[in-house]
MARGUMI-696217 format. One record per residue (C-alpha): x, y, z; residue number from 1. Coordinates in pm, 1 decimal, padded with zeros to 6 digits. Example, Ala and Ser with C-alpha at 12.3 -4.5 7.8 and 13.67 -1.06 7.14 Angstrom:
BEGIN
         x         y         z    i
   01230.0  -00450.0   00780.0    1
   01367.0  -00106.0   00714.0    2
# end
This chain:
BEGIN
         x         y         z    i
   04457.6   08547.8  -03267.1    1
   04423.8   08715.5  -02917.4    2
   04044.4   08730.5  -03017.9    3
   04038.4   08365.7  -03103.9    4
   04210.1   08296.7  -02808.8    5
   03944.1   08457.2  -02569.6    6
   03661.3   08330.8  -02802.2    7
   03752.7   07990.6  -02720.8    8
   03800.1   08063.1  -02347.4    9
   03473.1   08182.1  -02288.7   10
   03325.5   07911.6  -02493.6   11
   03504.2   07625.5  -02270.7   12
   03403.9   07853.5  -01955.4   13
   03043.2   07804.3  -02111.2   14
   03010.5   07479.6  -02146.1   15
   03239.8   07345.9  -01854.1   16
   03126.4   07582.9  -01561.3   17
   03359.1   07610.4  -01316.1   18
   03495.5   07514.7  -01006.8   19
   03652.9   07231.5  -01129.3   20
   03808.4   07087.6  -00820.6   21
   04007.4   06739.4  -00803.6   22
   03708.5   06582.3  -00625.6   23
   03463.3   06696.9  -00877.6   24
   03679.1   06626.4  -01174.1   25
   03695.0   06287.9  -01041.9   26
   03313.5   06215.8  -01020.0   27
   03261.6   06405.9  -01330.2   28
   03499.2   06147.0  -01502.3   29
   03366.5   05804.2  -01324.7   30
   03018.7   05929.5  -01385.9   31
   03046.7   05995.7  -01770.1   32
   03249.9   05642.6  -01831.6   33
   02972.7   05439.1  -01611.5   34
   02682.1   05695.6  -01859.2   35
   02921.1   05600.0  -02194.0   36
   02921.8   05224.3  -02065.3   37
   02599.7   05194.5  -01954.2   38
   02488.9   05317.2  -02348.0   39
   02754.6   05066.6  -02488.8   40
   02665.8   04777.1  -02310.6   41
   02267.9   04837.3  -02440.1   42
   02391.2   04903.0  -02768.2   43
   02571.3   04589.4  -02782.0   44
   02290.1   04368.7  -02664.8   45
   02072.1   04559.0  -02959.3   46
   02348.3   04384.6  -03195.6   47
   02412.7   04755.9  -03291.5   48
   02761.4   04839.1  -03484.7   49
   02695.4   05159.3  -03330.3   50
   02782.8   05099.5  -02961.9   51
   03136.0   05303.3  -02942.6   52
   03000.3   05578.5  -03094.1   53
   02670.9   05593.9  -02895.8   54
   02904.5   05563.3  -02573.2   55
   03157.6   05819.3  -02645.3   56
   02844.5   06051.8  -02752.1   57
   02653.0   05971.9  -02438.1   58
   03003.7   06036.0  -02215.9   59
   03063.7   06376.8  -02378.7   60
   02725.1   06475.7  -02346.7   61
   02701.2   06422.1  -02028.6   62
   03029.2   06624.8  -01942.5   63
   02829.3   06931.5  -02106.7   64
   02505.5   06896.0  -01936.5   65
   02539.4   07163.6  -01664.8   66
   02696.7   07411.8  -01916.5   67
   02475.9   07344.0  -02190.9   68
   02141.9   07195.5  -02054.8   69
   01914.7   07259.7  -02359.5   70
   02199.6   07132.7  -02612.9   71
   02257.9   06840.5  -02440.9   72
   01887.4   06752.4  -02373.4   73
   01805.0   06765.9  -02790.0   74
   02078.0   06576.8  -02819.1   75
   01998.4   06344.4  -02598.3   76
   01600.2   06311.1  -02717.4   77
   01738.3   06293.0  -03102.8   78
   01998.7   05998.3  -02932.4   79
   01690.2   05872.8  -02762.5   80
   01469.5   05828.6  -03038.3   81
   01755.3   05651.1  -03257.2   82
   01839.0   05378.1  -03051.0   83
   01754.8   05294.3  -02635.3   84
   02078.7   05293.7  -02526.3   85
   02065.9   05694.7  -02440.0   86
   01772.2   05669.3  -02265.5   87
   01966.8   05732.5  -01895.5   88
   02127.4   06011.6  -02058.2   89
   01800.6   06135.0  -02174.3   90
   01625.9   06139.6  -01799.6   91
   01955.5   06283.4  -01711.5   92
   01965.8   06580.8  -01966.1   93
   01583.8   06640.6  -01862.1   94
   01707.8   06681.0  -01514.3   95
   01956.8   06932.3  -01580.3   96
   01778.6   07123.9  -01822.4   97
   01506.5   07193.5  -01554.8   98
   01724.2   07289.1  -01277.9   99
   01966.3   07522.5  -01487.7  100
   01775.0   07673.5  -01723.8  101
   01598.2   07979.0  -01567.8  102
   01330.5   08133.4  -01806.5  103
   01033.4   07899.4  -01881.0  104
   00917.1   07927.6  -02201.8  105
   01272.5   07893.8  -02299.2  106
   01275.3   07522.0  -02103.0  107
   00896.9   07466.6  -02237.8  108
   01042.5   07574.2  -02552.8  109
   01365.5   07318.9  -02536.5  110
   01145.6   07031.2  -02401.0  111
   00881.9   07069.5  -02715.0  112
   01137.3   07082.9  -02994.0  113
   01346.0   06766.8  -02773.5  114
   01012.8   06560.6  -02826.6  115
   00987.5   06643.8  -03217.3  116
   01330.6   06516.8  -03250.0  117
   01286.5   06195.2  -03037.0  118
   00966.8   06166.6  -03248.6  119
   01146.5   06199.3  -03578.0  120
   01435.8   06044.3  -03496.1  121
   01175.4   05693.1  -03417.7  122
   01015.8   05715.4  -03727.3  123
   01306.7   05726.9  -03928.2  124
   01512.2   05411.9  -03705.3  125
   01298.2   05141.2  -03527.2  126
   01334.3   05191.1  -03182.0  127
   01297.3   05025.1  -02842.3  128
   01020.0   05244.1  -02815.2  129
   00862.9   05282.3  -03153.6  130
   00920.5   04973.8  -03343.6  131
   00890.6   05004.6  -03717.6  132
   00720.8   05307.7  -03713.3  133
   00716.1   05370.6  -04051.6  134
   00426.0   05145.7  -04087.6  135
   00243.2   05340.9  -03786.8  136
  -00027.4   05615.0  -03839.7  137
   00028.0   05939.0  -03703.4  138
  -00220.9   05905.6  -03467.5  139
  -00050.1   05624.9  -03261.6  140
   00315.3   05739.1  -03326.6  141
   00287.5   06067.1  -03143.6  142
   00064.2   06026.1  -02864.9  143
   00340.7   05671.1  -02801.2  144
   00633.2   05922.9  -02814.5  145
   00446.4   06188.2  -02580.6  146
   00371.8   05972.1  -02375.3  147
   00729.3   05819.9  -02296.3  148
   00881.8   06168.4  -02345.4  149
   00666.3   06326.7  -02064.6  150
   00785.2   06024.9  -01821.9  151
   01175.4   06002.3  -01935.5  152
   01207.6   06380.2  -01932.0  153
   00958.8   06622.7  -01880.0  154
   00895.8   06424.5  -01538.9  155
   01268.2   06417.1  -01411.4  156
   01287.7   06806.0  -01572.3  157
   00967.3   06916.4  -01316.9  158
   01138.8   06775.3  -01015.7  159
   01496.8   06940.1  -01093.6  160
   01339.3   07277.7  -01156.8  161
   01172.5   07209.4  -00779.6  162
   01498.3   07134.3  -00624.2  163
   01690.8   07398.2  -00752.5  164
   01403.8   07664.9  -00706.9  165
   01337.1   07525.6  -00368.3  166
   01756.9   07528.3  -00289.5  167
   01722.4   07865.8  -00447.2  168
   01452.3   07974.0  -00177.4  169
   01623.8   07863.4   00104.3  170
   01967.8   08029.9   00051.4  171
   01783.4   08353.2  -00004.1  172
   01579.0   08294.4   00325.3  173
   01908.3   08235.5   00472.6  174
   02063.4   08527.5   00326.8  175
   01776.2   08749.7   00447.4  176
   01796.3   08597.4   00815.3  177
   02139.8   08725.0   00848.4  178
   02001.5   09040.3   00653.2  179
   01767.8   09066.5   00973.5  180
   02011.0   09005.9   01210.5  181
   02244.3   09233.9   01089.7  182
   01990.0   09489.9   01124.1  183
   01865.1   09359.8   01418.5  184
   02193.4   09474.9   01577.9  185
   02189.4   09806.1   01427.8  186
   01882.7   09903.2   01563.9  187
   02021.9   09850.9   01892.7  188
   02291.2   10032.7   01799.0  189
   02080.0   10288.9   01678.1  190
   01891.9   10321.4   01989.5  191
   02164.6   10394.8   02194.0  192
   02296.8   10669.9   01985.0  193
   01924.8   10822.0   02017.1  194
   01981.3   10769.6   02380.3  195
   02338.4   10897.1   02381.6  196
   02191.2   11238.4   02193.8  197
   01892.1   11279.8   02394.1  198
   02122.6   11272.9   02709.6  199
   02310.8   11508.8   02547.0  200
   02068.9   11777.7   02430.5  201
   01854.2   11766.9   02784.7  202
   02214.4   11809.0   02958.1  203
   02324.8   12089.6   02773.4  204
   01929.3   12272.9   02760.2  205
   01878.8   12218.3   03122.3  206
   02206.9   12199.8   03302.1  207
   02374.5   12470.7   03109.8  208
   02093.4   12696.5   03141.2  209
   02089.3   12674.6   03538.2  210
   02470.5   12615.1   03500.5  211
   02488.1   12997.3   03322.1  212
   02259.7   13157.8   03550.4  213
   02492.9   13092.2   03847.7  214
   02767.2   13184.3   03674.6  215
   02570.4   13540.6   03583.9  216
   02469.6   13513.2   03985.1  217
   02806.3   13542.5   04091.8  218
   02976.9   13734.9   03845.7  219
   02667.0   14065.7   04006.0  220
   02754.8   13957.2   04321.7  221
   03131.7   13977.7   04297.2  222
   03091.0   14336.4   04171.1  223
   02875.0   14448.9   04451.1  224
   03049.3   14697.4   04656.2  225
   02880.1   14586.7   04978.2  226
   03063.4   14263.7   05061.2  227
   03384.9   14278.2   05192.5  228
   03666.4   14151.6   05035.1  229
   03625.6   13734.6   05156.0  230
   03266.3   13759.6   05056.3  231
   03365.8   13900.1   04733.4  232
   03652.6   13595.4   04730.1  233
   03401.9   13347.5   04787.5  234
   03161.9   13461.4   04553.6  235
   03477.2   13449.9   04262.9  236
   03533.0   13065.8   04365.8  237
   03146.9   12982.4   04340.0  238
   03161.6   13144.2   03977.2  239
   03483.7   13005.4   03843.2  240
   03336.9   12645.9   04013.7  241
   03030.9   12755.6   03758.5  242
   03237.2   12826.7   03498.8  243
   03427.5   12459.0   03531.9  244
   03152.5   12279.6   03565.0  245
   02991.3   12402.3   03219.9  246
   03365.6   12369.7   03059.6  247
   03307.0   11990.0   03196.1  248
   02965.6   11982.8   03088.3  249
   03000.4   12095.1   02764.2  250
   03276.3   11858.5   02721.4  251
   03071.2   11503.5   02809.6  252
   02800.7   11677.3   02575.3  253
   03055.8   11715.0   02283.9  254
   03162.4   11313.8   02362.8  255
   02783.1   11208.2   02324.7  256
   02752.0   11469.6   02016.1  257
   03059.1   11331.5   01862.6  258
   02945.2   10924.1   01919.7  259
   02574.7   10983.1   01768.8  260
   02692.9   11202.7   01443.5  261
   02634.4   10867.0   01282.0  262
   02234.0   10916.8   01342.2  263
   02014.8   11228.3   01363.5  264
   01851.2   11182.9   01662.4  265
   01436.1   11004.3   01707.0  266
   01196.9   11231.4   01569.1  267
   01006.0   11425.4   01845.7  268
   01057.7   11481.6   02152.8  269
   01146.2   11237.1   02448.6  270
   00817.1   11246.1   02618.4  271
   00546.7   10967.2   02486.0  272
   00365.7   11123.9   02180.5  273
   00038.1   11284.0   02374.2  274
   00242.4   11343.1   02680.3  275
   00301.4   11685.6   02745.4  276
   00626.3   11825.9   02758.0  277
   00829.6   11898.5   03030.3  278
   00834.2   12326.7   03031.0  279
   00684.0   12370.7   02728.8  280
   00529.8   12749.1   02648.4  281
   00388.5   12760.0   02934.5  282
   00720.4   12716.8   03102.2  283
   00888.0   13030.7   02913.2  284
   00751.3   13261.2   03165.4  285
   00971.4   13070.0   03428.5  286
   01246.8   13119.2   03228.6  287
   01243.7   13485.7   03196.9  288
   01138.0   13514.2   03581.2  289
   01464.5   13297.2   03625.2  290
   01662.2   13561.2   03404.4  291
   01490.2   13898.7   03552.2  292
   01610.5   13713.3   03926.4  293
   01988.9   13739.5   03829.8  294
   01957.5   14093.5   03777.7  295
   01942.6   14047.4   03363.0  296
   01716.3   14321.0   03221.3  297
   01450.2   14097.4   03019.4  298
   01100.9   14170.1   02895.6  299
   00847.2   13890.3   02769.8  300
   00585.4   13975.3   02480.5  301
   00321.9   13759.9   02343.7  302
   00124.3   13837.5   02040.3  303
  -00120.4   13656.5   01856.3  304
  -00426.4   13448.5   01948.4  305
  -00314.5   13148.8   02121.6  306
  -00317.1   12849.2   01971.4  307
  -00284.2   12485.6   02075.2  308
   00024.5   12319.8   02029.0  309
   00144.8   11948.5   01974.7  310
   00356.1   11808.0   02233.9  311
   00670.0   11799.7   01967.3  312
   00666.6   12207.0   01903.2  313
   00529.6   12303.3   02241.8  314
   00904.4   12180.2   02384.9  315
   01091.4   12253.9   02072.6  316
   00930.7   12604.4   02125.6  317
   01075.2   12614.1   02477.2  318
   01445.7   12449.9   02462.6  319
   01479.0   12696.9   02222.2  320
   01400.4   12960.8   02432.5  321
   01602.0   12812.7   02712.2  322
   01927.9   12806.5   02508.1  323
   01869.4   13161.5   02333.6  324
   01903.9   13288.7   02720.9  325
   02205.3   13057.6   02829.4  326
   02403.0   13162.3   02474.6  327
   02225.4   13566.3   02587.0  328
   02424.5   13524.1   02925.0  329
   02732.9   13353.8   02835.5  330
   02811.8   13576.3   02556.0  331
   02661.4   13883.7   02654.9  332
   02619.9   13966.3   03018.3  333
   02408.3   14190.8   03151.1  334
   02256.4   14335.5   02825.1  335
   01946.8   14371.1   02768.9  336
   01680.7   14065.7   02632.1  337
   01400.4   14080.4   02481.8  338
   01158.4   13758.4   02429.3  339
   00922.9   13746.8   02184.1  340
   00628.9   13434.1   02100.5  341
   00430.4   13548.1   01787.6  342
   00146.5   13345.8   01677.0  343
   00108.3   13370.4   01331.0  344
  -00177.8   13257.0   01111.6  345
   00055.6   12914.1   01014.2  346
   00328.5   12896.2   01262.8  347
   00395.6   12987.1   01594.7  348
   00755.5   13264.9   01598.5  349
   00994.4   13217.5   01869.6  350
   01239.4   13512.9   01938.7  351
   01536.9   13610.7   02116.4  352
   01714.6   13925.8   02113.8  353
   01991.6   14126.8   02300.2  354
   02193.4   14433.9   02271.3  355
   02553.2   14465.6   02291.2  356
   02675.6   14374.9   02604.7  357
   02777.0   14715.3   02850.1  358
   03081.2   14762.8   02954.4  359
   03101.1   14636.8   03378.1  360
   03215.1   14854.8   03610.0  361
   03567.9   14712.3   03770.1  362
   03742.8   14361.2   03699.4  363
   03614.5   14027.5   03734.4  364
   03840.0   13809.5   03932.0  365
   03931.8   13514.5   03755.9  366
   03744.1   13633.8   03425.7  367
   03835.5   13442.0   03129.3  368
   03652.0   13368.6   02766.5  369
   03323.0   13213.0   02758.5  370
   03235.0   12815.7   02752.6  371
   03116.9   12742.1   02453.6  372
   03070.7   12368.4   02292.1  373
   02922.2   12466.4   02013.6  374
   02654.3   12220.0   01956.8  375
   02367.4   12491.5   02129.5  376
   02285.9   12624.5   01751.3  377
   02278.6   12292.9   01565.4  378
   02098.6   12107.4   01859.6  379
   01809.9   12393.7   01815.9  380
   01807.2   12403.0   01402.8  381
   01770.8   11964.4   01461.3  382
   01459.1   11995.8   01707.4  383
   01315.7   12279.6   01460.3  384
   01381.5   12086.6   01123.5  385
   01212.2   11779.2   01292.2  386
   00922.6   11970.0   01332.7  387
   00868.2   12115.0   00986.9  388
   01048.3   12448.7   01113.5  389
   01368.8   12637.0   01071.5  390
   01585.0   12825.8   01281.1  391
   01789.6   13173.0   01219.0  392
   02045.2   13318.7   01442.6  393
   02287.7   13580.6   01374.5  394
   02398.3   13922.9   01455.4  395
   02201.1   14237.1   01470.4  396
   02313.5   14631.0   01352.7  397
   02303.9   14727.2   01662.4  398
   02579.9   14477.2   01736.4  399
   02389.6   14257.5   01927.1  400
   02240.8   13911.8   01841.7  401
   01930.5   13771.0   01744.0  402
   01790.7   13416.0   01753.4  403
   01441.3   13292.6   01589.0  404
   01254.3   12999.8   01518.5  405
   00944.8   12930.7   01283.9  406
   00756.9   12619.1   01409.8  407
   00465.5   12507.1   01176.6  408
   00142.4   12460.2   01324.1  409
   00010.2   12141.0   01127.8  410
   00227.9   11851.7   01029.8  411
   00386.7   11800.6   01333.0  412
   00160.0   11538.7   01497.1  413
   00132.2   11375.5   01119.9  414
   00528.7   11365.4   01125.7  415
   00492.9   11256.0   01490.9  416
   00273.4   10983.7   01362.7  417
   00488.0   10900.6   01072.1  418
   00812.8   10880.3   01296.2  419
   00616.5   10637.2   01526.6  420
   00570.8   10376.4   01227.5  421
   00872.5   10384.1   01144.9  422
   01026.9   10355.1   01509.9  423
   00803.4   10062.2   01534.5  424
   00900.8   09902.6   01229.5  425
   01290.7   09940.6   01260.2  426
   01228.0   09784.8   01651.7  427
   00999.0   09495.1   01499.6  428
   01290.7   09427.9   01259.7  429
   01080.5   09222.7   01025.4  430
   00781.4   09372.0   00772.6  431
   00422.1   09287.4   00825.1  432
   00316.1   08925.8   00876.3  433
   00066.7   08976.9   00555.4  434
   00314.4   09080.4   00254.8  435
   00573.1   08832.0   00438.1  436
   00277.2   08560.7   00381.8  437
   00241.9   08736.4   00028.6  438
   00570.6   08721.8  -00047.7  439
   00640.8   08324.5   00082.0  440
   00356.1   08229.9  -00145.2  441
   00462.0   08396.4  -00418.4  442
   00818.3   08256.5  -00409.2  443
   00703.6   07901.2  -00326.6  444
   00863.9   07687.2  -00583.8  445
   00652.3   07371.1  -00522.8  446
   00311.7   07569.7  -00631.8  447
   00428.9   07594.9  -01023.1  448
   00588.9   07266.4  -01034.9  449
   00302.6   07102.9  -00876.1  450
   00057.7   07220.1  -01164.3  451
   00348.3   07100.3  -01386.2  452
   00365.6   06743.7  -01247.8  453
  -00053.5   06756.8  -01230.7  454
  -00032.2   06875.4  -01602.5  455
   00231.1   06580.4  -01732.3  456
   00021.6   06372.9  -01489.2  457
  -00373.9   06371.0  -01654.9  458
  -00143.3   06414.4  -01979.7  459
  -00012.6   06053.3  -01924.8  460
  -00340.2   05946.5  -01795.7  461
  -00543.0   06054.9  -02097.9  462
  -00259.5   05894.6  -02304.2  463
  -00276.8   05591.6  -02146.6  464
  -00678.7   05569.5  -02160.8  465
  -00674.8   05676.1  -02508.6  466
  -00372.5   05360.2  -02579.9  467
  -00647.9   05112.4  -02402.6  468
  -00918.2   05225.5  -02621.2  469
  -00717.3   05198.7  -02910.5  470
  -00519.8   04876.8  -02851.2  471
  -00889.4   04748.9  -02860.9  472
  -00967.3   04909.5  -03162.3  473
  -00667.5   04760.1  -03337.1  474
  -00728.4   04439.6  -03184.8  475
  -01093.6   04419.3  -03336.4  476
  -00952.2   04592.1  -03639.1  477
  -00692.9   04281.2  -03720.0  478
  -00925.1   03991.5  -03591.3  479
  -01169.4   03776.9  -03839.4  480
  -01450.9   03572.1  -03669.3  481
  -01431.2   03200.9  -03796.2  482
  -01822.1   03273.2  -03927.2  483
  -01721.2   03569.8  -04136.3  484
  -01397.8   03345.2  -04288.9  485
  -01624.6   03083.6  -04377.9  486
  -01917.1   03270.6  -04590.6  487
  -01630.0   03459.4  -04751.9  488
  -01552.3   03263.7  -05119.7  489
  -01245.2   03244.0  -05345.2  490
  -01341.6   03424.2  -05655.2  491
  -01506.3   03731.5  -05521.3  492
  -01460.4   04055.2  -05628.6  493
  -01195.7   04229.8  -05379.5  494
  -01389.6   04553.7  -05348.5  495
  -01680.4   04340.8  -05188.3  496
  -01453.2   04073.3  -04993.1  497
  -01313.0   04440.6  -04811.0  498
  -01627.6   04580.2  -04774.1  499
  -01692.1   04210.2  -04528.4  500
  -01348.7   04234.0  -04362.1  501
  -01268.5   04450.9  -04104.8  502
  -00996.7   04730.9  -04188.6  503
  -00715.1   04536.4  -04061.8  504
  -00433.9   04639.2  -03826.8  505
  -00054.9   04609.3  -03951.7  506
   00083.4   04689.0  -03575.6  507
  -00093.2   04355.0  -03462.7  508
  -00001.7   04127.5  -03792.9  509
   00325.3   04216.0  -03951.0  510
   00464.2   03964.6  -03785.5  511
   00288.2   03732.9  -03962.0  512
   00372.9   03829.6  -04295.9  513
   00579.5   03592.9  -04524.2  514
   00426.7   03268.7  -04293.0  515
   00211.2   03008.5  -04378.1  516
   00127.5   02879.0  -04761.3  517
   00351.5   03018.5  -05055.7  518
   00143.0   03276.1  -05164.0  519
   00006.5   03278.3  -05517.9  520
   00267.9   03455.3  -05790.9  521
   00122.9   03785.7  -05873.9  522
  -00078.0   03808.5  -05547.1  523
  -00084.4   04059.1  -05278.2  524
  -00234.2   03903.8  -04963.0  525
  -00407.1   04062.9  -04624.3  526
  -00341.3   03859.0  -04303.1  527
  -00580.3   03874.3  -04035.5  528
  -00618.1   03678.4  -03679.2  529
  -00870.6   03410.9  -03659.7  530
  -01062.6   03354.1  -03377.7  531
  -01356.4   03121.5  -03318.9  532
  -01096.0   02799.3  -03365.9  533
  -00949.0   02613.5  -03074.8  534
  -00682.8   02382.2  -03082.8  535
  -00385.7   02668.9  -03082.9  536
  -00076.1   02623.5  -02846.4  537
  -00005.8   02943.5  -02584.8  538
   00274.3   03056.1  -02818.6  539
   00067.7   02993.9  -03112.4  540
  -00201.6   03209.5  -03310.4  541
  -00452.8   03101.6  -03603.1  542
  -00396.3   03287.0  -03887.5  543
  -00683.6   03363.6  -04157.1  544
  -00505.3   03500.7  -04497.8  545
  -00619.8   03646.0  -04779.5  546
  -00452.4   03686.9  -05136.3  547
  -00608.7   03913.5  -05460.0  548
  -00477.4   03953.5  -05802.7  549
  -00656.3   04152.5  -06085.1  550
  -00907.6   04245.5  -05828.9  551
  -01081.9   03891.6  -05769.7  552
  -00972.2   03673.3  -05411.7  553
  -00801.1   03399.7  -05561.6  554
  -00674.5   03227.9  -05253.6  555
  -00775.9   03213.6  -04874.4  556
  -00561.2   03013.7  -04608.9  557
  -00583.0   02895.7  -04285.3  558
  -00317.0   02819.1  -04070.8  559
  -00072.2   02835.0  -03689.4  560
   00149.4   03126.0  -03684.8  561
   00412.6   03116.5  -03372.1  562
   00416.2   03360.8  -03184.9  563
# end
């Protein structure tokens, strides 16, 4: 039962799609009894018995239509093609089905087999459309019911597939335009993390490096024997000052750090790409003059054939040098350092090395534990990995410490390049104006339904050229020139009297059957329309009729049909 029970759910969720709110309940009611009316009322003036039925059919039907678009539109065409009173219901259904049903060939699909049932259903019931149809040849029954089937629904299907394709369009341009804004807003917010982490590496590379060399400054001066005892005061309050100021530093740098985790920070470094950067290689030298001038025991060595380096490793190469020293000095003062720049066939090899810090003669005033905000190491294994390169630090046997970096050669400027793009895409905010114009043409609804409505279009044109020439036809088919009635004679064989007539035309002279004369017992009779003989009223035709028994014309009549 449970089974049943949610069988039946998700059928009535199927064919009544939800919400069903008051107001649409409401309009969804007055709209199916004016649709069930409407199909009555035209049922009634047809004299049809028929006319509840039809309307309740009609009113249910059109309850369905947005659950059920392809059901309701055959049932609607087979409706259709009974009797005209479904007709609304069938521009209605055709509608629907084109706005809701998705796939095309399956709506080409329901539209073909609703116009074989509005085609059968004529034949088989006379129809405002297709009256006694029986008696028509195939060749004017079903270009009649294409015809009106392309205008009542195809038509009406074409421009509901356009509105809901074009309503379609718009909310997902809508959607996309707060898509863009949204993103819009985080890459401003993006930016300013970049900003917020550039800050922060160039303040802990630069400041902390000059920061650490006063501190190593002071801390040889306060052990000199020389000064005198204020001196050697003084010199304690400049270093501890040093040593605050990097606690502080290192503090605003962890802030920044901790506010741009979200991000790693813009690919390269901050000068424009081609710019050189600030220190660079060249710069190292500086650096170790810098070190050797507080009294730290450092030797530089370069090896290798120089080579030229992009703007990107060239600083990378030399912050990393830079914070080697600071972390050398912090951690280990007065030991020993040895820099090292190796150019290898494929990379250039940056290294930093020191002993084990000696043991200093006497007590520091003031001495406490190193500053140390951690972010030195991962700020120089980011610059390296955004070059292509890698970065190792750790301790040595000799119980000292050893930093190096590999930077690659090639593939920085091509990563420069790449990180460019994609910088200027992400500030752009939008893709290129050609696949945008791609895209928009591609998605245009009106293109396909325009060739639709072109198609149905020259199809009803051809129709209705082809119905001209063969309205003609029939008329010239079912007429009999007063000459030709006159030289034919009663007693003639019938083979030769049809041979003389034309082929006749039952759409243009059933009505004419069983008027005129009693006609002969035994006889069958042709009727034809006369022309050549005035004296007819404007609601009046002459009639030319001709009867045959045992294959010999044994009677010919004229006379006034009315109209």
């Amino acid at each position: 039962m449970e089974a049943i029970a949610r069988a039946w759910k998700t059928a009535v969720r199927t064919a009544l799609p939800g919400p069903w709110r008051p107001r649409r309940v409401v309009g969804e009611t007055v709209l199916a009894l004016l649709m069930g009316g409407f199909a009555a009322l035209l049922e009634l003036l047809s004299n049809s018995g028929l006319a509840l039925c039809f309307g309740l059919a009609v009113a249910a039907a059109w309850v369905l239509r947005k659950g059920l678009p392809a059901t309701v539109l055959l049932v609607a065409a087979a409706l259709a093609g009974w009797s005209a009173g479904p007709m609304l219901l069938l521009v209605c259904a055709g509608w629907t089905a084109g706005a809701r049903i998705r796939r095309v060939w399956s709506l080409v699909g329901a539209f073909v087999v609703g116009w074989l049932l509005f085609t059968v259903t004529g034949v088989l019931k006379d129809s405002a459309v297709l009256k006694d149809s029986a008696s028509l040849s195939p060749k004017l029954v079903l270009p009649l019911s294409l015809g009106f089937f392309l205008v009542a629904a195809v038509l009406p299907g074409l421009y509901g597939r356009y509105r809901a394709q074009r309503r379609a369009l718009m909310d997902a341009l809508r959607e996309r335009n707060e898509q863009l804004l949204r993103e819009r807003v985080m890459v401003v917010h993006q930016a300013r993390l970049r900003e917020r982490h550039r800050i922060a590496q160039d303040m802990h590379d630069s400041l902390g490096h000059q920061l650490a060399l006063i501190s190593v400054h002071s801390g040889a001066l306060e052990v000199d024997r020389t000064l005198t005892d204020r001196q050697r005061e003084a010199v304690g309050v400049l270093r501890q000052a040093a040593v605050a100021a990097m606690r502080e530093l290192r503090e605003v740098v962890g802030v920044l750090h901790d506010e741009s985790t979200a991000l790693p920070p813009a690919p390269g470094p901050s000068a424009a790409a081609g710019t050189p950067a600030r220190g660079g290689v060249d710069g190292v030298g500086a650096l170790v003059e810098s070190s050797r001038a507080a009294g730290t025991e450092i030797a530089l060595t370069v090896e290798g054939e120089r080579r030229p380096l992009s703007a990107s490793v060239d600083h990378a190469a030399y912050r990393i040098v830079q914070e080697a020293l600071t972390n050398a000095h912090k951690h280990a003062p007065g030991a020993p350092i040895g820099v090292a720049l190796r150019y290898e066939p494929d990379a250039l090899v940056v290294e930093v090395t020191n002993t084990r810090a000696p043991e200093l003669v006497g007590a520091r005033v003031g001495a406490g534990a190193a500053v140390s905000g951690g972010q030195g190491l991962t700020g120089l294994r980011e610059r390296a990995r955004l070059v292509g390169g890698m970065v190792h630090a750790g301790p040595t046997p000799e119980q000292g410490f050893r930093l190096a970096a590999v930077l690659p050669y090639e593939g920085a400027e091509q990563d420069a390049a790449v990180a460019d793009g994609a910088e200027d895409w992400m500030v752009d905010g939008l893709p290129p104006v050609e696949e945008e114009e791609t895209e928009r043409r591609r998605r245009n609804p009106a293109t396909g339904c325009a060739l639709g409505v072109v198609a149905v279009a020259l199809t009803v044109i051809g129709l209705l050229v082809w119905g001209v020439i063969a309205f003609v036809k029939g008329t010239d088919d079912a007429t009999v020139q007063k000459p030709m009635y006159d030289q034919i004679r009663v007693g003639t064989a019938e083979s030769e009297v049809m041979r003389t007539l034309p082929r006749g035309n039952d759409f243009f002279t059933e009505t004419y059957e069983g008027t005129g004369p009693d006609i002969p017992s035994g006889a069958t009779c042709r009727w034809f329309v006369l022309k050549g003989v005035p004296g007819a009223g404007w609601n009046e035709e002459h009639v030319a009729r001709f009867c045959f028994r045992d294959g010999v014309l044994v009677e010919k009549q004229e006379y006034v049909a009315r109209v």
